[in-house]
C-alpha positions as CSV (number, residue, x, y, z in Angstrom):
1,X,-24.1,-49.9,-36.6
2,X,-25.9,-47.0,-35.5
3,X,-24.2,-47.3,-32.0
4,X,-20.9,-47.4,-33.3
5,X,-21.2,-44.1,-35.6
6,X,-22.1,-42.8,-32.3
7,X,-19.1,-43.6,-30.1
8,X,-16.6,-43.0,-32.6
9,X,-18.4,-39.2,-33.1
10,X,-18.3,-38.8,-29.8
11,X,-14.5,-40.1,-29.7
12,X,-13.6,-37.5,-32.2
13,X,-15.6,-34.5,-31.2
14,X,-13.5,-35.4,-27.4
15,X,-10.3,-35.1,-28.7
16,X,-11.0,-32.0,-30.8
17,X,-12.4,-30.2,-27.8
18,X,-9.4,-29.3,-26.1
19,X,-7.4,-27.8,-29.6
20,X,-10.4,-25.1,-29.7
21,X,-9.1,-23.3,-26.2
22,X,-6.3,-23.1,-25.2
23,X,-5.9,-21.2,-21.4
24,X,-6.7,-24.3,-18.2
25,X,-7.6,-23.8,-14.6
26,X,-6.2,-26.9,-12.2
27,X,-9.9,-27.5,-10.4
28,X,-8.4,-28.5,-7.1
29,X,-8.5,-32.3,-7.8
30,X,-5.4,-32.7,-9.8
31,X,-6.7,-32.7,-13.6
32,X,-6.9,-29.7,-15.8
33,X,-10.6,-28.2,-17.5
34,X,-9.8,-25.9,-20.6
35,X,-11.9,-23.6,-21.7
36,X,-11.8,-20.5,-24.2
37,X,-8.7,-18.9,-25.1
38,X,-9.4,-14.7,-24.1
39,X,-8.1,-14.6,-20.7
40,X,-10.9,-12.1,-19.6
41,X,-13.5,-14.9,-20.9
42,X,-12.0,-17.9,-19.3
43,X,-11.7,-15.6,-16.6
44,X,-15.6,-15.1,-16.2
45,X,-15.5,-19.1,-16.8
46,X,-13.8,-19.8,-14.1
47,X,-15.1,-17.9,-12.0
48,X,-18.7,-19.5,-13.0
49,X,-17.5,-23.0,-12.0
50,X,-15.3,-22.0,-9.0
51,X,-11.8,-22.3,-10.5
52,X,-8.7,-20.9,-9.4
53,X,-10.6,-17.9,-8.3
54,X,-9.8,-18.2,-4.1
55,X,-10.0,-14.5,-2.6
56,X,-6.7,-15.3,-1.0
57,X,-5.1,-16.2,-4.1
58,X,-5.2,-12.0,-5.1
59,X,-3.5,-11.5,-1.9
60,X,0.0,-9.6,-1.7
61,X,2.6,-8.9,1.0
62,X,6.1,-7.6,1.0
63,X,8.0,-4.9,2.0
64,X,7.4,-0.7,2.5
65,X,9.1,2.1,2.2
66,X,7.7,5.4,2.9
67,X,9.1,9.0,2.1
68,X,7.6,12.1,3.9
69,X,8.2,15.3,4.7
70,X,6.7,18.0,7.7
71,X,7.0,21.1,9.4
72,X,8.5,21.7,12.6
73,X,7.5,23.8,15.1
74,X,8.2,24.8,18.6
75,X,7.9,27.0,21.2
76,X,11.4,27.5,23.5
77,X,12.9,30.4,26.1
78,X,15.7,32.3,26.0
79,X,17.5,33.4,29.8
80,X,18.8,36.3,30.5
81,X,22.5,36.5,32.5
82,X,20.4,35.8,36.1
83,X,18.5,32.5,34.6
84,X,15.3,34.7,34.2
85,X,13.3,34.0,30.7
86,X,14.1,37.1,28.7
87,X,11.6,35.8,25.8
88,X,9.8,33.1,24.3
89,X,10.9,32.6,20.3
90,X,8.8,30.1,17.8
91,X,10.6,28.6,15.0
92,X,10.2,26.3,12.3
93,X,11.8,24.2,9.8
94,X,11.1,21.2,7.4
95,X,12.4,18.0,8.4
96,X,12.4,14.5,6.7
97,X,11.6,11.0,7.5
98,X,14.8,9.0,7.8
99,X,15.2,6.0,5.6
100,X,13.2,3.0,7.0
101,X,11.5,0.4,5.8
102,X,7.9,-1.1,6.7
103,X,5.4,-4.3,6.1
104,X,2.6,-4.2,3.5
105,X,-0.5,-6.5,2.7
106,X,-3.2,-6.1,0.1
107,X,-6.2,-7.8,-1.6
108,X,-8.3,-7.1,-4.0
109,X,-11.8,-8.0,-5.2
110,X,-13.5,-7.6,-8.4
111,X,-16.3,-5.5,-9.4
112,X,-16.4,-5.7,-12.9
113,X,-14.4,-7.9,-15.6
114,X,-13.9,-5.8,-19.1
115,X,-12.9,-7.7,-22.6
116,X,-9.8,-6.2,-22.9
117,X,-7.6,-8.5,-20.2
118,X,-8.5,-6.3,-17.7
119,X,-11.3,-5.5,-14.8
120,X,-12.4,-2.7,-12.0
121,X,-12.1,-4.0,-8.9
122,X,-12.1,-2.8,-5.1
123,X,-8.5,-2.9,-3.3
124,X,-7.0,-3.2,0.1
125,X,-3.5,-2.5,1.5
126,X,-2.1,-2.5,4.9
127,X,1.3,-0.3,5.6
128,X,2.8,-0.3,9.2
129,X,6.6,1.5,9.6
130,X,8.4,2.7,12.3
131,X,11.0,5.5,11.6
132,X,12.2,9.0,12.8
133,X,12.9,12.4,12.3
134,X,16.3,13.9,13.0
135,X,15.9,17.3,14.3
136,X,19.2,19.4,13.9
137,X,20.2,22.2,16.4
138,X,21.1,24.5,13.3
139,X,17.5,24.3,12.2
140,X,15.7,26.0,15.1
141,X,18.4,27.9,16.9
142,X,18.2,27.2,20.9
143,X,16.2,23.7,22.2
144,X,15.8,22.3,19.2
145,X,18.4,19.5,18.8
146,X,16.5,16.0,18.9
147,X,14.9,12.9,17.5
148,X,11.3,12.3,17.0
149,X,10.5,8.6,16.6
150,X,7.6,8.1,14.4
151,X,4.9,5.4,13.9
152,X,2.2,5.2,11.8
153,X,-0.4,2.4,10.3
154,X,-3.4,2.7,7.9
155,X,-5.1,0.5,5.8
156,X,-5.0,2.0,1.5
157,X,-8.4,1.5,0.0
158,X,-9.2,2.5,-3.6
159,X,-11.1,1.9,-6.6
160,X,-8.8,0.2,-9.4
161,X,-8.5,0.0,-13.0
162,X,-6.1,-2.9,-13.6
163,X,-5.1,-4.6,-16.8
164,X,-2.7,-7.9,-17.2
165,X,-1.3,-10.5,-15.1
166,X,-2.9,-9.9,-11.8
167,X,-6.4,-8.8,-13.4
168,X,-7.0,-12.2,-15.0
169,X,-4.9,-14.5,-13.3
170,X,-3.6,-16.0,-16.4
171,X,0.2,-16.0,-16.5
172,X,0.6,-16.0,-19.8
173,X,0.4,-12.4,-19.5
174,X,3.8,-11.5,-18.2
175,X,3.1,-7.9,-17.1
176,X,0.3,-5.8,-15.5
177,X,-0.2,-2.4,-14.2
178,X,-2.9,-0.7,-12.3
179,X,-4.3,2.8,-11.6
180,X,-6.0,3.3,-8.6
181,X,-7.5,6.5,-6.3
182,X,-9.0,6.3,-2.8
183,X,-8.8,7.2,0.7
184,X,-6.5,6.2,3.5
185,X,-7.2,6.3,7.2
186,X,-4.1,6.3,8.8
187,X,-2.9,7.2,12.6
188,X,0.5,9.2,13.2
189,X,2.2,8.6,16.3
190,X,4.9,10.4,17.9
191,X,7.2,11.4,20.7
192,X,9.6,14.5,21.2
193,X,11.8,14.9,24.3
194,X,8.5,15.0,26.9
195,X,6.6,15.3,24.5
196,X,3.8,12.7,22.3
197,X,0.7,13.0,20.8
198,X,-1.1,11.5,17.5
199,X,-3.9,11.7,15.3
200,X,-6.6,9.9,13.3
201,X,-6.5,10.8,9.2
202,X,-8.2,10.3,6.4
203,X,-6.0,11.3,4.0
204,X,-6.8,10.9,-0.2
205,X,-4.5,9.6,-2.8
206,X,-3.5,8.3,-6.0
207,X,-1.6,5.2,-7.2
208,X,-0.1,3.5,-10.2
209,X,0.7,-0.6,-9.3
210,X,3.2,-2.0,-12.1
211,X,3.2,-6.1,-12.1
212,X,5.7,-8.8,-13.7
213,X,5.2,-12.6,-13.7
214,X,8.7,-14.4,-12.9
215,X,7.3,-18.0,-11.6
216,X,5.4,-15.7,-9.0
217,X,3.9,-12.5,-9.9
218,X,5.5,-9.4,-8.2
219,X,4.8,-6.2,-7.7
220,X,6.3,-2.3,-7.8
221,X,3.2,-0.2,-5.9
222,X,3.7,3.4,-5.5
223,X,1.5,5.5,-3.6
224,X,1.2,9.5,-3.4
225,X,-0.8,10.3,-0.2
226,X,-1.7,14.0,0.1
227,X,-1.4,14.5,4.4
228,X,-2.1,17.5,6.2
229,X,-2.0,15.6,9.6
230,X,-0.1,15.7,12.8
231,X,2.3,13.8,13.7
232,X,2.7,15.4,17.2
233,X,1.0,18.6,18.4
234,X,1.0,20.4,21.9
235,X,-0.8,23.2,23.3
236,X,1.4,26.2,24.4
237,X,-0.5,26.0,28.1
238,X,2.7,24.9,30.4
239,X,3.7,26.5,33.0
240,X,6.7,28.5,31.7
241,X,8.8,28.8,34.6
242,X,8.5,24.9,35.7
243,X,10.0,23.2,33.1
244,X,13.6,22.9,32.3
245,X,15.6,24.9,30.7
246,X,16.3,22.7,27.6
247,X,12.8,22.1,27.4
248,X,10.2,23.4,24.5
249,X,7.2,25.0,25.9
250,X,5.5,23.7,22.9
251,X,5.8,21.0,20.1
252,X,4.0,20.4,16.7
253,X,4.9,18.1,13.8
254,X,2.4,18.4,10.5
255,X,2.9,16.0,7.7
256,X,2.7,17.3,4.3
257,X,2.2,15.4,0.5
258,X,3.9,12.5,1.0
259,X,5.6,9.6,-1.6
260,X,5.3,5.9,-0.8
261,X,7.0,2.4,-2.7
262,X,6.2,-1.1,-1.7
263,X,7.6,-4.3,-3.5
264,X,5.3,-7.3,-2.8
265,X,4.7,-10.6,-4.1
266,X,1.4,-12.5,-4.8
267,X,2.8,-16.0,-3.6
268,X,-0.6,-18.0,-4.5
269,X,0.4,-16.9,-7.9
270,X,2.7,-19.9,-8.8
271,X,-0.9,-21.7,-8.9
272,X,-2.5,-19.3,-11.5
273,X,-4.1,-21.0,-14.8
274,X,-1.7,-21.0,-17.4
275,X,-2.6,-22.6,-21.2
């Protein structure tokens, strides 16, 4: 008799378990595990036991676009009627990026998970592009006509505050943003007429990540980097009188604040617990 009290307790207190929670992680093996309904609890629950917690599974990638601006500046001759150099001029003018469009990747990891559905965590983001500056004639007077192709790669890392979707991996919560500050080395690379050169930055900025769940999770990043480096920068040191006529004597390119937007997706996201 005593047995039997037993097993049916144990039958009941079984199938009452899983009406007191309500958000599940799929294990790996196939079946389901529920635990506690606050996603930043079942959060710290699955991540106790291993769950749905794979560092690649916070990864992103998608597409970049940046939007920069620099100053312009070179050195060029002006001949007299006998193809003598009557005198050497500097100019300078502000010229933009073209439209272009890049690769991103990121990852994050977290440092600390709060109560309120979100965490701190420590973030990663890879940008690569390829674009140019269109230098116009009417800019800089004589010599100045040209394109400068640009390149540039740098990897974004920061300190994050985020809060929704992509903190707790839950996709019941259909929207996220993040705020987010940190440094980002970077090297410019470009070439003017004879001209290339580059540099190594490590440039600060600021960012604001918004997220939305639509069977993946996606997300709007947008990125102010504050620059001050060269793209391209010569020394005025050439021989004057060996180079052609056409050519500047001197070449420098100096990035300035710039604006950056990526849209990537999270595509390990389709496998997020869900209750």
């Amino acid at each position: 008799m005593n047995k039997t009290i037993y097993v049916a307790l144990i039958s009941i207190l079984f199938i009452l378990r899983p009406l007191s929670s309500s958000a599940q992680f799929n294990n790996g093996f196939g079946y389901h595990t529920t635990y506690n309904y606050h996603p930043s609890i079942t959060y710290a629950q699955a991540k106790e036991r291993g769950m749905n917690l794979k560092p690649w599974w916070r990864s992103d990638m998608g597409i970049y676009m940046p939007f920069g601006t620099a100053t312009f500046t070179h050195v060029y001759r002006t001949f007299d009627n006998n193809g003598n150099i009557s005198a050497i001029n500097s100019a300078s003018s502000q010229i933009s990026l073209k439209p272009t469009f890049g690769i991103s990747e990121g990852l994050f990891c977290p440092i600390i998970t709060m109560k309120d559905n979100s965490m701190l965590a420590f973030a990663y983001a890879g940008n690569f592009y390829i674009a140019k500056f269109e230098i116009q004639k009417d800019q800089l007077g004589s010599g100045g006509a040209g394109t400068c192709g640009v390149y540039e790669g740098g990897v974004a890392l920061s300190l994050d505050y985020k809060f929704g979707v992509d903190a707790m991996l839950d996709k019941k919560q259909k929207t996220g943003i993040t705020f987010g500050a940190g440094f980002y080395p970077n090297i410019l690379i470009a070439g003017y007429k004879e001209y290339g050169g580059g540099s190594l930055n490590f440039d600060p900025f600021v960012k604001v990540d918004f997220s939305f769940f639509m069977g993946v999770c996606f997300k709007l990043k947008t990125m102010v980097i504050f620059r001050n480096g060269a793209y391209l920068q010569t020394d005025n040191n050439s021989d004057y009188n060996s180079l052609p006529s056409t050519s500047p004597n001197s070449v420098s390119i100096i990035g300035s604040t710039s604006f950056a937007v990526a849209l990537v997706v999270l595509p390990y996201s389709w496998d997020w617990g869900n209750d």
